[in-house]
C-alpha positions in Angstrom: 82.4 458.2 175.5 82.0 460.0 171.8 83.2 463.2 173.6 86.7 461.5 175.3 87.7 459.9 171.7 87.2 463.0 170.3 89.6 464.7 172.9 91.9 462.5 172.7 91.9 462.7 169.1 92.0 466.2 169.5 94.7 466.3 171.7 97.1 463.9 169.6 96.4 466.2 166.6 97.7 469.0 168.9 100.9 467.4 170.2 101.7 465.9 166.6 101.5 469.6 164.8 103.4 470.9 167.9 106.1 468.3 167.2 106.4 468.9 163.7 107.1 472.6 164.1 110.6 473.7 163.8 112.4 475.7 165.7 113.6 479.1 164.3 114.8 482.9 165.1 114.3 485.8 163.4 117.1 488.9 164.0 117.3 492.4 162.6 115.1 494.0 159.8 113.1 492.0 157.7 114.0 494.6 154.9 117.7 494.2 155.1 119.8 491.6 153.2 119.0 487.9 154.5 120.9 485.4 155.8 120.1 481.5 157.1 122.4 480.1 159.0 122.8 476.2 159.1 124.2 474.6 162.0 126.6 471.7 162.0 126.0 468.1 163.1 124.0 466.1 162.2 122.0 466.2 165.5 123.2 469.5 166.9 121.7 473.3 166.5 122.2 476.7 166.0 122.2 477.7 169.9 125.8 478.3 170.0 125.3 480.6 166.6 122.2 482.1 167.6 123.4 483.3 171.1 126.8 484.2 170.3 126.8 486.1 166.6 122.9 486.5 165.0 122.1 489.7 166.7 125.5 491.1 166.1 125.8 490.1 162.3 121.9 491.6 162.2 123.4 494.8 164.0 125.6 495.4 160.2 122.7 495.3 158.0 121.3 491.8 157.4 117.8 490.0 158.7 119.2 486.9 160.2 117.3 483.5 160.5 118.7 480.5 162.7 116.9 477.3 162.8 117.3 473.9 164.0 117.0 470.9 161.5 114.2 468.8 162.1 114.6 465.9 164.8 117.4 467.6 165.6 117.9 470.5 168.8 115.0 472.2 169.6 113.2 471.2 166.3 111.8 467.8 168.3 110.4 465.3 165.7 109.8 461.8 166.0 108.5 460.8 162.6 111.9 463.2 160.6 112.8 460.9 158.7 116.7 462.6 158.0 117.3 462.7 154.5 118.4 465.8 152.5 115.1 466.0 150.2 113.0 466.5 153.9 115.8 468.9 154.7 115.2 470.7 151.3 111.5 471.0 152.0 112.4 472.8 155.3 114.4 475.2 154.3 111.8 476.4 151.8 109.4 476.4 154.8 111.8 478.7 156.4 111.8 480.9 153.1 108.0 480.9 153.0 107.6 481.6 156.7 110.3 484.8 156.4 109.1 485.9 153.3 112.2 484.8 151.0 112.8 484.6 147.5 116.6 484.3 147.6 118.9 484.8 150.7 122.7 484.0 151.7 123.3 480.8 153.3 125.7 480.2 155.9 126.7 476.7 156.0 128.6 475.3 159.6 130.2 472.4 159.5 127.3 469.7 157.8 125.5 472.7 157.5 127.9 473.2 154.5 127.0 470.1 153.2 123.2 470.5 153.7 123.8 474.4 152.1 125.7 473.3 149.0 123.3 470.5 147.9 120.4 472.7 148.5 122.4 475.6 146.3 123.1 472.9 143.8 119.2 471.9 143.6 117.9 475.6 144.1 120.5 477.7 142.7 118.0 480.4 142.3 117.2 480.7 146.0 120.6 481.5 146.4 122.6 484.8 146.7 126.1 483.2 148.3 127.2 480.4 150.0 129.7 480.6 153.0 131.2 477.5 154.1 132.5 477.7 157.9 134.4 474.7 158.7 132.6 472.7 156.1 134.4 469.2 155.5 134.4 469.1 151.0 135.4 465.0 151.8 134.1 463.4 154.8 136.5 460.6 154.5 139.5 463.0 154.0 138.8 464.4 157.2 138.5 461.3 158.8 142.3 460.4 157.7 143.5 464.0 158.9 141.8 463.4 162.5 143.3 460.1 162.4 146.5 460.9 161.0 146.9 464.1 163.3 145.7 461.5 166.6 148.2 459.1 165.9 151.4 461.6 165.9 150.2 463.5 168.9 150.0 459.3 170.6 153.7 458.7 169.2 155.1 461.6 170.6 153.1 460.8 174.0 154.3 456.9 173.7 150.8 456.2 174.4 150.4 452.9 173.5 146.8 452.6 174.6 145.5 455.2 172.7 147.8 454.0 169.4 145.9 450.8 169.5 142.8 452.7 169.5 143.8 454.3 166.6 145.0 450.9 164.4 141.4 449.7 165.5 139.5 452.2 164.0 141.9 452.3 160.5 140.8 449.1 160.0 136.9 449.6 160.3 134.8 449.9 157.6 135.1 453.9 157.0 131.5 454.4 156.1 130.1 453.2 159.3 129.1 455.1 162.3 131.8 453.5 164.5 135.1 454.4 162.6 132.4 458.5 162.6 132.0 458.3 165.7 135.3 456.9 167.1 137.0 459.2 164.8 135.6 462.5 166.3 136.0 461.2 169.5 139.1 461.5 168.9 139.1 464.8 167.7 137.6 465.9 170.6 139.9 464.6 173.1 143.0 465.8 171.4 141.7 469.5 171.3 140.8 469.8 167.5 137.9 472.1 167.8 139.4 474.2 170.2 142.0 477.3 168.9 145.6 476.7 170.5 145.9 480.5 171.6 142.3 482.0 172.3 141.9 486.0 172.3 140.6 487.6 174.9 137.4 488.8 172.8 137.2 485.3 171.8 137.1 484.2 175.6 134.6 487.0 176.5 132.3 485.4 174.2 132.4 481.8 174.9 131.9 483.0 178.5 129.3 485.2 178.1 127.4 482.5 175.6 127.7 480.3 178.6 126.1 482.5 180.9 122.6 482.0 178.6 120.0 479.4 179.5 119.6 478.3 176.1 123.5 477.7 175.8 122.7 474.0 177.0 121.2 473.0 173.7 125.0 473.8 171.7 127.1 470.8 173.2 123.7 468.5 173.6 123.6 465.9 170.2 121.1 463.7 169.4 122.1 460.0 168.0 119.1 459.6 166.2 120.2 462.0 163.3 124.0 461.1 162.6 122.1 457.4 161.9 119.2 458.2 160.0 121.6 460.7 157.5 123.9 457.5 157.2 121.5 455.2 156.6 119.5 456.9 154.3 122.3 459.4 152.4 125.4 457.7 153.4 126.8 461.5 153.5 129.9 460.4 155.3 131.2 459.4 152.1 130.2 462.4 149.7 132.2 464.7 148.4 131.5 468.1 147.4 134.3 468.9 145.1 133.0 468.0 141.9 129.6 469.9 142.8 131.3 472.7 143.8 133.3 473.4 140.8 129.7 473.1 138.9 128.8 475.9 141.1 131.5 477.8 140.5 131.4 477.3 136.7 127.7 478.7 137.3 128.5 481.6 138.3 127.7 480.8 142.1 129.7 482.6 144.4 131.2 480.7 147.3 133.4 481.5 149.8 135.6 479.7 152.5 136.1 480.3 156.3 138.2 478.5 157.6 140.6 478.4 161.2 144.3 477.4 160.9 143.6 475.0 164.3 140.8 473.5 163.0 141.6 470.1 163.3 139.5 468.1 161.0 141.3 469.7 157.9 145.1 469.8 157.1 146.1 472.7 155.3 146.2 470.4 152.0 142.2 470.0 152.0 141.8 474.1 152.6 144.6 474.4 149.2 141.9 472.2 147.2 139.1 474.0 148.4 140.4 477.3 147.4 141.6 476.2 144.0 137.9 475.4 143.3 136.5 478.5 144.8 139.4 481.0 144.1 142.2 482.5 145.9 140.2 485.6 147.2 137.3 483.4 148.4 139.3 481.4 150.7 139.9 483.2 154.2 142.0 481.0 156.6 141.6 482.7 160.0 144.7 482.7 162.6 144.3 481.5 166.7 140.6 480.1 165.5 139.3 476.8 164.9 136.0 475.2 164.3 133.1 477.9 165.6 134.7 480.8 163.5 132.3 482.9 164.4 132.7 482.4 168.1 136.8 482.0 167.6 137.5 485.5 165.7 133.6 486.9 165.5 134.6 490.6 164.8 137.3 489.2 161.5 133.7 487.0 160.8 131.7 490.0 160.6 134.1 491.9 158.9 134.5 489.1 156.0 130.9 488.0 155.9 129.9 491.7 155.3 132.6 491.6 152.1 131.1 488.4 150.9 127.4 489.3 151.1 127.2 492.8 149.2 
């Protein structure tokens, strides 16, 4: 009987370690200049990334790490508790585990949000920050989508969708209903999707689709747009003010962004590049939220003049 409880015991030890270990990617030479990339969300990963650009972007001279975020993707986790400070913790892990003392961080999407508070905390660990599609006001965006939604309904005279629309304006805009009801919208009216896709562009979205691990880039998880709310309310944060500390510290950030990117009218990309600078800001044509998928080879190109 001493012997099963000890198996068991043993066994539970086993699974719980297994769980707790995140998912992550190495690409390209160790001794070349690093680069983490942090996916969007919360609760998505860095499939799409990973299987689309890492091994090209490693193939012009950098080591390239991908990773997915604890409890969220292929980093299962049912005791992450979803707050930045555990987030903190595991991107050190990932410095440890790949040998780091400083590296360039990619930021998708939240993954720009997750980057710029880590740069802000850690500013030594930190060669450059690249914000892809990175919202600076949550609640700005929001209004765009909204805003945006409601024009495309007018000119439709769809009346249905209009009164979706006056339902959500008037919900609390910190909860996860007027989050998740406003990128639901986004979604359905084409937002993350360029209006004219090139024909490299559509090579690689079907080519990305052709891998088995593609599965994991449109799956989310609900558990960690919740527990990030709950615990950081980051749908209301702001990254202005920060990023202008940044800047003031000699940080170097830069901005890529697509001109069909829906979730930011071209007024949110003006503020961003008057705290980052005219020359930092690159606003990509016929591309919208995966910039790296949308125009990879003008990605490449930019990311190896930003990372020097």
């Amino acid at each position: 009987m001493k012997k099963i409880i000890l198996l068991l015991v043993l066994l539970f030890s086993i699974h719980n370690s297994i769980s707790q270990e995140l998912y992550s990617k190495a690409f390209g030479n160790e001794n070349d200049t690093p680069i983490v990339f942090l996916h969007g969300g919360p609760g998505y990963n860095s499939a799409g990334f990973e299987i689309s650009t890492a091994q090209k972007l490693a193939n012009n001279g950098f080591f390239v790490i991908v990773y997915d975020r604890r409890g969220e993707g292929r980093s299962t986790d049912a005791n992450a508790k979803f707050n930045f400070q555990e987030t903190f913790d595991d991107i050190n892990g990932i410095y440890k585990k790949y040998n780091l003392k400083k590296a360039n961080l990619i930021g998708h999407s939240f993954g720009g949000i997750v980057a710029t508070l880590f740069t802000e905390k850690y500013p030594e660990k930190v060669s450059t920050l690249e914000l892809v599609s990175t919202p600076i006001s949550l609640q700005e965006t929001f209004k765009t989508i909204l805003q945006s939604s409601r024009k495309i309904y007018m000119e439709k005279k769809d009346a249905t969708n209009l009164n979706y629309i006056d339902m959500i304006e008037k919900m609390d805009p910190t909860s996860v209903e007027y989050y998740a009801y406003s990128f639901g919208h986004a979604m359905q009216n084409g937002f993350y999707s360029p209006k004219k896709m090139s024909e490299e562009a559509e090579a690689i979205y079907s080519n990305s689709a052709k891998e088995s691990s593609f599965k994991y880039a449109s799956q989310m998880s609900g558990e960690a747009p919740q527990g990030f709310l709950k615990n950081e309310n980051y749908t209301s944060i702001d990254l202005a003010q920060t990023l202008q500390k940044l800047v003031s510290n000699k940080t170097k950030i830069y901005g890529l962004y697509g001109k069909d990117d829906g979730l930011y009218s071209p007024e949110q990309i003006a503020q961003l590049q008057k705290i980052i600078g005219n020359d930092n800001l690159i606003y990509f044509n016929d591309c919208s939220h995966n910039v790296f998928m949308d125009q990879q080879s003008l990605f490449i190109k930019a990311m190896k003049n930003c990372v020097k």
